[in-house]
N, C-alpha and C positions, 0 to 999 in steps of 0.2 A: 422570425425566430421559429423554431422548429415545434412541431406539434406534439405533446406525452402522449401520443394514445396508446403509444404500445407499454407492458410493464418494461421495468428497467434491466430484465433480466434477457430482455433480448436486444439490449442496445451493447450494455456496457460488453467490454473484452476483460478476456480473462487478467489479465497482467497489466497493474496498474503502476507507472512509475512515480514513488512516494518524494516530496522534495522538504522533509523535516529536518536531510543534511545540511539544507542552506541554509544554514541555521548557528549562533555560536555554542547552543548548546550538543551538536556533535562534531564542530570545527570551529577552532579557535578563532579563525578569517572565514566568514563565508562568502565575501568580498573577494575572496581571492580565487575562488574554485570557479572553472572552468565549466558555469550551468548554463550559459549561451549554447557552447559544444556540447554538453549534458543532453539537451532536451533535444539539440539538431540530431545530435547521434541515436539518440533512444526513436523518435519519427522514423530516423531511417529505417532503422534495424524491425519495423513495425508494432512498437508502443504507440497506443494512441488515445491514451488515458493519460491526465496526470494529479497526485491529490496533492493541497496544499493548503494554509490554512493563516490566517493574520496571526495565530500564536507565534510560526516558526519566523519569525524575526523578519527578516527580508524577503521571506522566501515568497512570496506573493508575485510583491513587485519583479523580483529576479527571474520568475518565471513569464510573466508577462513580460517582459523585456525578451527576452527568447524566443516568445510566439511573435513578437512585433517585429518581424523581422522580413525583407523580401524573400528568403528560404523558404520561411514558413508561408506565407501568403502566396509563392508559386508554387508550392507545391503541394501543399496541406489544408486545404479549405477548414474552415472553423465545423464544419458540421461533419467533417472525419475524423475527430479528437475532441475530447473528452473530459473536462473540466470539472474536479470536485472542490471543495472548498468546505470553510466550518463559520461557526457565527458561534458567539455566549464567552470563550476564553480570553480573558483582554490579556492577563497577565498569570505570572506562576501561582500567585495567592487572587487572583481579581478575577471576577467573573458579569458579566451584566447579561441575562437571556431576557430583559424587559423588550417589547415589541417596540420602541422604539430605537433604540438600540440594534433590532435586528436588523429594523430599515437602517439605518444608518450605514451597518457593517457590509450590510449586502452591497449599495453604494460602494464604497471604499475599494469593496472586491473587485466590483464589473468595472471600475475604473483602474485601479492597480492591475487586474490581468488584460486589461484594454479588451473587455469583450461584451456584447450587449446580454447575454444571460450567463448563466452559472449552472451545469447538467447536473449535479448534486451538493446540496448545501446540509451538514451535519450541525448538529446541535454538540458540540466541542465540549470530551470529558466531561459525563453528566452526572457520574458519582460526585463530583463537588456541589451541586446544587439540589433544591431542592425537586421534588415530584411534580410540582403547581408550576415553578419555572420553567421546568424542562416542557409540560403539557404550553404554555406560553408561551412560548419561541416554536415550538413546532404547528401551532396553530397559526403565528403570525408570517413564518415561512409558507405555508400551504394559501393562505391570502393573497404573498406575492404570488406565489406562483399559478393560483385560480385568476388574479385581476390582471397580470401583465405578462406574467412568462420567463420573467426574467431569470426565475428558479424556477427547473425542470422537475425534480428531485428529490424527496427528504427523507432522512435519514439522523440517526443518531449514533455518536462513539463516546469509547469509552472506556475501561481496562477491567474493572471485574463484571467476570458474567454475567451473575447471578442478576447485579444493579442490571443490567444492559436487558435482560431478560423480564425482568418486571416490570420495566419503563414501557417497551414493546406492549407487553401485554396491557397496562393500563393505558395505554394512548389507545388501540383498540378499541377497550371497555367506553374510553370516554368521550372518542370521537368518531365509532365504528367504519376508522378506517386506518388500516393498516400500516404501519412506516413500508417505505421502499426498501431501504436500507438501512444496515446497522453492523458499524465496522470496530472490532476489537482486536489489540495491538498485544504481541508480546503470548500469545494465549492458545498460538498452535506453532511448538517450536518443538524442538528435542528435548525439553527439559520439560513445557508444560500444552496437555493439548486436552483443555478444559471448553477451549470451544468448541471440539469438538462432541466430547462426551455430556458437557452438559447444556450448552447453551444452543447447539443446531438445534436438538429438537423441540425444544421452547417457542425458540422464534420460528419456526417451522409453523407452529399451531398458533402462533402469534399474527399470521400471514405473510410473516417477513420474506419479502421476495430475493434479496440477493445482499448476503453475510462474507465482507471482504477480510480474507485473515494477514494483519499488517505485521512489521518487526518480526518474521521468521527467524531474526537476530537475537530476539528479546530483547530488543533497544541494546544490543552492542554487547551481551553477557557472552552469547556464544561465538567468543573468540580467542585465536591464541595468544591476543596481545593484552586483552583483558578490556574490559566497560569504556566504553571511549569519552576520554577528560578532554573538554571544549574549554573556551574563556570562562564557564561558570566552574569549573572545576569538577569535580568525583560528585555528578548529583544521580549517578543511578541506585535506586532504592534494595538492590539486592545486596543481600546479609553477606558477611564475608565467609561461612558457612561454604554459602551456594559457591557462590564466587571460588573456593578451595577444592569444590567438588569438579567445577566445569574445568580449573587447571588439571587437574590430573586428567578429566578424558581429553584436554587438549594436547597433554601429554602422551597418552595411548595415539590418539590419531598421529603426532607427530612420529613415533615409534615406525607406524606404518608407511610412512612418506606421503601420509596425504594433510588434512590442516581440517580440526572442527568446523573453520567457516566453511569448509567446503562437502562437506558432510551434514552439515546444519542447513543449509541453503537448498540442494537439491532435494534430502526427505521431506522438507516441509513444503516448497513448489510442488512438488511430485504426488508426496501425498495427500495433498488437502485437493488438488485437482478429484479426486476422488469420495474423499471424507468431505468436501462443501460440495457436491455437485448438486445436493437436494436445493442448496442454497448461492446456486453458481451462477454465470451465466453463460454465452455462446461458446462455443468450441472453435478456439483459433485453429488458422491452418500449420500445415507441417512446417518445418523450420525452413526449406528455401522457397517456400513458394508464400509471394504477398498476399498478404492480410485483405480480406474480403470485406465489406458490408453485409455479410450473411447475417440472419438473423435469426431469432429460433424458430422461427417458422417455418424455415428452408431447411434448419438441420435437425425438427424434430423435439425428439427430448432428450438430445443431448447435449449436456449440460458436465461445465468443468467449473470446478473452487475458480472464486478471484483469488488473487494474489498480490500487495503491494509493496513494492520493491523500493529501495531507499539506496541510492549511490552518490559517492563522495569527488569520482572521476571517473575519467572515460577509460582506464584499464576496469575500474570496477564493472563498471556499467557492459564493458564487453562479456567480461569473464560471466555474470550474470546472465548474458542474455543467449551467449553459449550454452550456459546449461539449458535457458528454458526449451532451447532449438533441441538439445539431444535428450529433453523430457518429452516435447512431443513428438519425433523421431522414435522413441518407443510407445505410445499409444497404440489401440488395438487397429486404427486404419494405418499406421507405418509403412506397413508393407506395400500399402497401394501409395501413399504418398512420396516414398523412394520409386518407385517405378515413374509416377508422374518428373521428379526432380534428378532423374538419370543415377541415383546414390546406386543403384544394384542392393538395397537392403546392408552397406557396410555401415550406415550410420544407424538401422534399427540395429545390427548385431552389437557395434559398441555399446550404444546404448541399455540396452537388455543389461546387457554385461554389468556396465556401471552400475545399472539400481540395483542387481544381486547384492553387488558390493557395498553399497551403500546401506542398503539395509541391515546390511549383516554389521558395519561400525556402528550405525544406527543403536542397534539394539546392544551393544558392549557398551557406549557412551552412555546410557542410558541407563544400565546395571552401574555403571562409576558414579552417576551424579546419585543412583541409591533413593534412601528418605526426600529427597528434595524433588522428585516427580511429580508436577501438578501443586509443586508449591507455587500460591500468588503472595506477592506483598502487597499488605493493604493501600489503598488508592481511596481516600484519600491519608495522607498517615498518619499517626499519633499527635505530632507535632503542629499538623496543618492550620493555618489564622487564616479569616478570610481576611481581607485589606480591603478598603474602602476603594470603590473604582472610580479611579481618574484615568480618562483617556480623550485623546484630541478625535474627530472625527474624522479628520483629511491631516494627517501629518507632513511636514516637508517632505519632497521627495528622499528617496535614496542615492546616496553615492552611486557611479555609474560602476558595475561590476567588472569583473577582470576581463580582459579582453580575450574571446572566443573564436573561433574559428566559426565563419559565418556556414561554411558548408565542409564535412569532412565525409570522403568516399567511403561506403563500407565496406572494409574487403574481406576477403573469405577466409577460412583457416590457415590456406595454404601459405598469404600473404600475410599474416601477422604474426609469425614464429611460433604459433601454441603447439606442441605438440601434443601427443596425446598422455605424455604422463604430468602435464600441466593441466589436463582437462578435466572439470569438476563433477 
């Protein structure tokens, strides 16, 4: 198994593919969605991260079924991708961060993703519990990963900042040693970018080495079809306020001919590459030239935001990964990376192009959603019971998932119909 010496901030890639859609809480059937071809397609296209966690329902197993594949085993060695995963969340109301408990979950995981260790293991939503737990589980995580290796990793997540910034800072004070990571979801989007203003520079001084900003979507708020209803029904926590405010800039954007997901998607990629770089890690390559093992010691100190992406299918997943190719496409090496990939600079000029204009919706959506800027809803909420946690340790397997396309070509712009007024 591979050795930590280096921080994690010159391992991990910037763009992490999130898989909390395989899940029924933002798909009715997650049984049915196509995450075999998900995960095959996102390798190709050079994602080589992926996060997931025994909260999001099957998604564990669903993604270890994808790696276990002869695709993946000829062509993707385990030590070129990039495995995060959580421990503490058994259930919506149930939590156990008891160290025995950790071992157990970690187990479950290295077995469910069929892999002998795990590159980052989180301590899962830690505003539900208490300080002493949280300090608990990240002490018995750091055991594993001092006595066998099996966790590379640690880290903690979680939705309000502020919890997420004080946890950092007391594991610090009480174990004078820093977390690796520490990922918050919903918190740098177009409606609220708190991690950025308040929570980088905390964990900054906290020692935190690399802060991934998750749900760019805010868990499904910014969109034109509105919060997305799974088999549990309407459980997103934002006020129908908010929710009135985001239809009207979905209304503006659609006035434009363009769609707030796709305005919402590109600012937040684009600019947290910049706004996390204190807290980032390596700088991927330009959009057609593959993805390196570069590390930061090769590239310096240059450093880009992570970023974790959550797709439902393989149009999503492209349309997505097109953007991030014409996000880096305009970075300040562009110019030389079109020269290397024969573009002649046509893909930095769209590009350019696009983030003026992005910006510029950007910042009218922004004046529409008004008072509701850097609103958070509380985590845990008014209403919250813990429930007494019952849970099996090795559960029956899972139903075998939809059937996948074991290998699918990537093909270029020219070959998939997008043209450029379909480009995000």
């Amino acid at each position: 198994m591979p050795i930590t010496s280096l921080p994690l901030s010159s391992l991990l890639p910037p763009l992490i593919c999130g898989t909390a859609t395989f899940n029924s809480q933002y798909n009715p059937d997650p049984y049915a969605l196509p995450t075999t071809g998900i995960v095959h397609r996102a390798l190709s296209l050079g994602v080589r991260a992926f996060d997931t966690s025994p909260y999001y329902g099957p998604a564990e197993e669903l993604l270890g079924q994808a790696l276990d594949t002869s695709f993946v085993h000829d062509k993707f060695p385990r030590h070129d991708y990039y495995l995060l995963t959580k421990v503490g969340r058994v259930g919506s109301a149930e939590f156990d961060y008891s160290a025995s408990w950790v071992r157990t979950s970690i187990q479950r995981s290295l077995k469910r993703l069929k892999t002998e260790y795990l590159d980052v293991v989180y301590c899962h939503d830690v505003e539900f519990v208490t300080p002493e737990e949280v300090l608990t589980a990240v002490t018995e995580l750091r055991r594993i990963r001092d006595e066998n290796g099996a966790v590379k990793y640690v880290g903690i997540s979680g939705y309000p900042v502020v919890v997420l910034c004080e946890l950092a800072e007391m594991i610090l004070e009480k174990t004078g040693e820093p977390l690796d990571i520490v990922m918050s979801y919903a918190n740098y989007t177009l409606q609220n970018t708190r991690l950025s203003s308040v929570a980088v520079p905390r964990l900054r001084a906290a020692g935190v080495d690399v802060v991934p900003n998750a749900s760019v979507l805010g868990m499904g708020l910014l969109r034109r079809g509105g919060v997305p209803v799974g088999s549990l029904g309407d459980w997103h926590p934002s006020p129908n306020e908010l929710r009135s405010a985001v239809e009207n800039a979905s209304r503006y954007c659609d006035d434009l001919g363009d769609r707030i997901e796709k305005v919402a998607i590109r600012w937040a990629l684009e600019t947290w590459l910049e706004e996390g770089a204190a807290v980032g890690s390596i700088r991927d390559s330009a959009s057609n030239i593959p993805r390196s093992s570069t590390t930061i010691e090769d590239v310096g100190d240059s450093r880009h935001g992570v970023s974790v992406i959550g797709v439902s299918n393989l149009e999503e997943l492209d349309e997505t990964m097109q953007v991030w190719r014409s996000i880096l496409d305009g970075l300040e090496t562009g110019d030389h990376k079109a020269i290397e990939t024969d573009q002649q600079g046509s893909e930095r000029t769209w590009s350019l192009q696009r983030q003026k204009e992005v910006r510029e919706r950007a910042a009218a959506v922004k004046e529409l959603i008004g008072s509701w800027l850097d609103y958070a809803w509380p985590s845990p909420g008014p209403d919250f019971v813990h429930k007494q946690t019952q849970h099996l340790a090795f559960p029956a397997p899972l139903p075998t998932p939809a059937v996948s396309p074991k290998q699918i070509a990537v093909r270029s712009s020219s070959d998939d119909g997008v043209g450029a007024s379909s480009r995000i």
